[in-house]
C-alpha positions in Angstrom: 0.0 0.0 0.0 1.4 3.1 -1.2 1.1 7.0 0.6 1.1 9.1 -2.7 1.6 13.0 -2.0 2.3 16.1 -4.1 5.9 16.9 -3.9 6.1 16.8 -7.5 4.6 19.6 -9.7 4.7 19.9 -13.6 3.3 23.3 -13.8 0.3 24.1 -11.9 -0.8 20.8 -12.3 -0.2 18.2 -9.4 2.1 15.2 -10.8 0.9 12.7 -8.2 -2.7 13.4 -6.3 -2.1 14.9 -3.3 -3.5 12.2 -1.1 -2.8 13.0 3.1 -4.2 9.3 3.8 -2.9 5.8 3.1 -4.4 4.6 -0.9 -4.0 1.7 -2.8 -3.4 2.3 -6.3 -5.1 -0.1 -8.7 -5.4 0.8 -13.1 -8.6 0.2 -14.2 -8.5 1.2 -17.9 -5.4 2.1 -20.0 -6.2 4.4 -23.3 -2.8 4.8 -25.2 -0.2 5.6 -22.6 -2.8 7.0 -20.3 -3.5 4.6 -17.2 -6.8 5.3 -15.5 -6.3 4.7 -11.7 -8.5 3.8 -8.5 -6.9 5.1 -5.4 -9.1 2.4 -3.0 -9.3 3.8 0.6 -9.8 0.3 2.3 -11.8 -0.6 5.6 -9.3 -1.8 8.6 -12.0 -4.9 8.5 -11.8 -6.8 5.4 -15.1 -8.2 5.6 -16.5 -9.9 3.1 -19.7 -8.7 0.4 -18.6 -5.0 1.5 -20.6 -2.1 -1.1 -18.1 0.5 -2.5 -18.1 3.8 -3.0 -16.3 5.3 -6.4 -16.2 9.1 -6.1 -15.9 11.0 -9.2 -14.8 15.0 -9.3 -16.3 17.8 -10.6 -13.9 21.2 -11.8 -12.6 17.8 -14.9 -14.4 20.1 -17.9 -11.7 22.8 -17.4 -7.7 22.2 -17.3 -7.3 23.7 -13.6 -5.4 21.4 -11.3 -7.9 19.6 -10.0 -7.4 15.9 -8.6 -9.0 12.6 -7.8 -7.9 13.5 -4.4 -10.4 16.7 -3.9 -13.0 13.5 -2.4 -10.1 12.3 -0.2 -11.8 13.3 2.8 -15.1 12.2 1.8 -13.7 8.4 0.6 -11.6 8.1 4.6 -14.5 8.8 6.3 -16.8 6.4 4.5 -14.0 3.9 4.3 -14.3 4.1 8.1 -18.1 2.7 8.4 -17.2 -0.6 6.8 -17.3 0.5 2.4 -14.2 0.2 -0.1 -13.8 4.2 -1.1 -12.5 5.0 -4.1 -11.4 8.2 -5.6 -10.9 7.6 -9.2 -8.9 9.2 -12.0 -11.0 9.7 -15.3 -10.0 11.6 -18.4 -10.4 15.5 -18.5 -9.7 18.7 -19.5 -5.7 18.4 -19.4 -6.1 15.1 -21.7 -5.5 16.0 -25.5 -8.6 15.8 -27.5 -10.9 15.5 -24.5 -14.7 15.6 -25.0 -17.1 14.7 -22.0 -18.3 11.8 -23.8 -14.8 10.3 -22.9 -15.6 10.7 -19.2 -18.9 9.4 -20.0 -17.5 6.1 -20.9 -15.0 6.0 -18.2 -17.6 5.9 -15.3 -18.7 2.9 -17.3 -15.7 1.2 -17.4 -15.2 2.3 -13.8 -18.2 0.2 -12.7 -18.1 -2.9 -14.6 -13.9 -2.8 -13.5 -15.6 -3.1 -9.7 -18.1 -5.7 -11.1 -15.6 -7.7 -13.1 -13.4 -7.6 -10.1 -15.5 -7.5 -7.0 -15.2 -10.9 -5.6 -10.6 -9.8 -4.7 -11.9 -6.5 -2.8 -14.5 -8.9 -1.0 -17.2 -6.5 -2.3 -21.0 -7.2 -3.1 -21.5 -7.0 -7.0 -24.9 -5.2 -6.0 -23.7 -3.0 -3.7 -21.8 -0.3 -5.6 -22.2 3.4 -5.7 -21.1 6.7 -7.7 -20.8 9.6 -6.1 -19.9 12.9 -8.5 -19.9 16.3 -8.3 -20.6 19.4 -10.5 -18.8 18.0 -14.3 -18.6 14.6 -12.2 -22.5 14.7 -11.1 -22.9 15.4 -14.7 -21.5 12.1 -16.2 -22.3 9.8 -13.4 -26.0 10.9 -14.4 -25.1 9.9 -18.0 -23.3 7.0 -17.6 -26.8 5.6 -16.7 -29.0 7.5 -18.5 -27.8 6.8 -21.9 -26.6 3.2 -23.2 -25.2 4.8 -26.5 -21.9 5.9 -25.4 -19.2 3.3 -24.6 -15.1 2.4 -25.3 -14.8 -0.8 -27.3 -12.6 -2.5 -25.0 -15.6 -2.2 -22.5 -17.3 -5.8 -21.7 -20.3 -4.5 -22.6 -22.1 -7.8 -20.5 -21.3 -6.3 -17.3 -23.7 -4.3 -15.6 -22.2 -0.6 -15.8 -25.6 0.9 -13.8 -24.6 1.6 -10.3 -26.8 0.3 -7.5 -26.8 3.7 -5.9 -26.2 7.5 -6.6 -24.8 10.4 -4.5 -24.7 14.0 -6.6 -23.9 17.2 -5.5 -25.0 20.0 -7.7 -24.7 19.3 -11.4 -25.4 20.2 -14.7 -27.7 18.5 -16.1 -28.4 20.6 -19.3 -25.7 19.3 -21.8 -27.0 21.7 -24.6 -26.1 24.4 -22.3 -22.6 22.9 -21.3 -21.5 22.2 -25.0 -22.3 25.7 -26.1 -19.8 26.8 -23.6 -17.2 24.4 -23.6 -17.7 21.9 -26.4 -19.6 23.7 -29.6 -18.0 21.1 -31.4 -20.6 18.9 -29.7 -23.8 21.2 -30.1 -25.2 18.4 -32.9 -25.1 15.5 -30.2 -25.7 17.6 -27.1 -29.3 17.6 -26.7 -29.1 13.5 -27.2 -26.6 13.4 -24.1 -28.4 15.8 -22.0 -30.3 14.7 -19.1 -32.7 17.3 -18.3 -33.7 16.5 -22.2 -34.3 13.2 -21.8 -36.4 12.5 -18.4 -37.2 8.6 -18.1 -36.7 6.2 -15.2 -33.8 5.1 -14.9 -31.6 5.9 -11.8 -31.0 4.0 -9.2 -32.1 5.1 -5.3 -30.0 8.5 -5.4 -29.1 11.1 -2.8 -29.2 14.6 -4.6 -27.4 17.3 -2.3 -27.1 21.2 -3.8 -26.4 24.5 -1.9 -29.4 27.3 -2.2 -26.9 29.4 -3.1 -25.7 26.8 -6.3 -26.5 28.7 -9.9 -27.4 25.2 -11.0 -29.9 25.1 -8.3 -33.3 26.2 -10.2 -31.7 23.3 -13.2 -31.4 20.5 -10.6 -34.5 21.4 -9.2 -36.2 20.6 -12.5 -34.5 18.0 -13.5 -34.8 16.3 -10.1 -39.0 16.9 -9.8 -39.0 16.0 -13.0 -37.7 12.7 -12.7 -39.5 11.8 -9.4 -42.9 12.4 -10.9 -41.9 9.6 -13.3 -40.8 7.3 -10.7 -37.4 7.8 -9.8 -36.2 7.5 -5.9 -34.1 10.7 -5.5 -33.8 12.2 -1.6 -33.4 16.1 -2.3 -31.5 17.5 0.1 -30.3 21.8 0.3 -28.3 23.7 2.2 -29.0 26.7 3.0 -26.7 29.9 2.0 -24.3 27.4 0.6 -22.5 27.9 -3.1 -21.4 25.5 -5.6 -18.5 23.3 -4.0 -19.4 23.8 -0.5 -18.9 21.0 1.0 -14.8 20.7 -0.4 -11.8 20.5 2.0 -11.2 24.3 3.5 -14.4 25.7 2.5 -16.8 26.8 5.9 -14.4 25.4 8.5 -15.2 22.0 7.1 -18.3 21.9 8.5 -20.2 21.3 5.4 -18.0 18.1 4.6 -18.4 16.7 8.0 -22.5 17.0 7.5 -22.5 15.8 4.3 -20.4 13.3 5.2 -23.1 11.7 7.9 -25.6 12.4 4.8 -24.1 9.6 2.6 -23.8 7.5 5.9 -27.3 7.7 6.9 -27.9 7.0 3.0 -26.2 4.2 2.5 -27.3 3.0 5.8 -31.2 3.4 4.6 -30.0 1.1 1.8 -28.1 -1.5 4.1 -25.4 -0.9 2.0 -23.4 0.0 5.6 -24.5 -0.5 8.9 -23.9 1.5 12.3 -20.5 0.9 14.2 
């Protein structure tokens, strides 16, 4: 088990993810010369049929130095009730030629890697979870909203549809995020846009957005509007909070210590985890 840390810096970028805890470095997808890592934040217990927990960034649209380890603190706590945690590297906006339908197909892979390989992390095949925020929030919504969009090394027989979802405040309007960032995109956008395409489809999810989020009137709609068709989403705001609140630093940490009981209680209303 290796300590990674940031000593190294090419730029503004972080060479190595700044992780302050103990991870476990596993590659779960190699594209070219880029390897796609899990950094596993494991239990003390090694129990057996554990869930897990794969936490996916948001800021990864841009090319600002943002890590897999901005959901550190998040993935130790939750490691701590009894889950696997895993912060995990996808492509972004510092890989060449990046679109968000690349990210898109790396939650996938992501999730049927955990399947495919459940049984050596002693974790239940039906007990997995993805967690994003903001850009991540975005594709872990359409990693299982739309089936169209996947790499063809992918074994496409594995279940990529997670058996729970954790989001804090995302875009869900893909026509308005490819007209900003990706115009390139604007043909496909509407196609890979959630708030465009309402169905049931997501498993039991835990939606958490500050008042103060300028998403906050989108994921409001998108959210109502996929309840009244039968999804199970818990909406949850804080109030006076902005976009990111609940990151490392921000409000004395108070805000990622509470949201950090939320996704316990969560998980613990699934029996995905159970009190200590």
């Amino acid at each position: 088990m290796e300590n990674k840390s940031s000593k190294v810096m090419e730029g503004d970028v972080p060479a190595m993810p700044p992780f302050v805890f103990p991870v476990e470095e596993v590659t779960y997808k190699v594209i070219g010369e880029r390897k796609l890592k899990f950094y596993i934040f494991e239990p003390k217990v090694r129990k057996k049929d554990r869930a897990a927990i794969l936490f996916f960034i948001g800021g990864s649209f841009g090319k600002g130095p943002r890590t897999p380890a901005d959901f550190q603190h998040h993935a130790e706590y939750i490691s701590s009730k009894g889950a696997v945690a895993i912060c995990v590297d996808y492509r972004n906006g510092h890989d060449e030629g990046f679109t968000p339908i690349q990210a898109i197909c790396d939650v996938k892979s992501a999730v049927r890697w955990l399947r495919e390989h459940a049984a050596d992390w002693y974790v239940d095949q039906e007990k997995i979870v993805v967690c994003g925020s903001s850009a991540g929030g975005y594709i872990a919504v359409s990693a299982i909203m739309f089936n169209h969009m996947n790499n063809d090394g992918d074994n496409q027989s594995i279940n990529h549809i997670p058996n729970a979802l954790i989001i804090f405040g995302a875009g869900m309007d893909a026509v308005d995020i490819m007209a900003r960032r990706y115009p390139e995109l604007l043909d496909q956008a509407q196609d890979m846009s959630p708030i465009h395409n309402v169905k049931k489809c997501l498993p039991p999810t835990l939606w958490i957005i500050g008042s103060e989020d300028n998403l906050l009137g989108q994921n409001k709609d998108f959210v109502e509007s996929m309840v009244m068709i039968g999804n199970d989403i818990s909406w949850v705001t804080y109030a006076g909070m902005e976009h990111g609140f609940f990151l490392y630093g921000r409000h004395g940490n108070i805000p990622l210590n509470e949201t950090n009981v939320k996704i316990e209680e969560f998980l613990q209303s699934k029996f995905f985890i159970y009190s200590q």
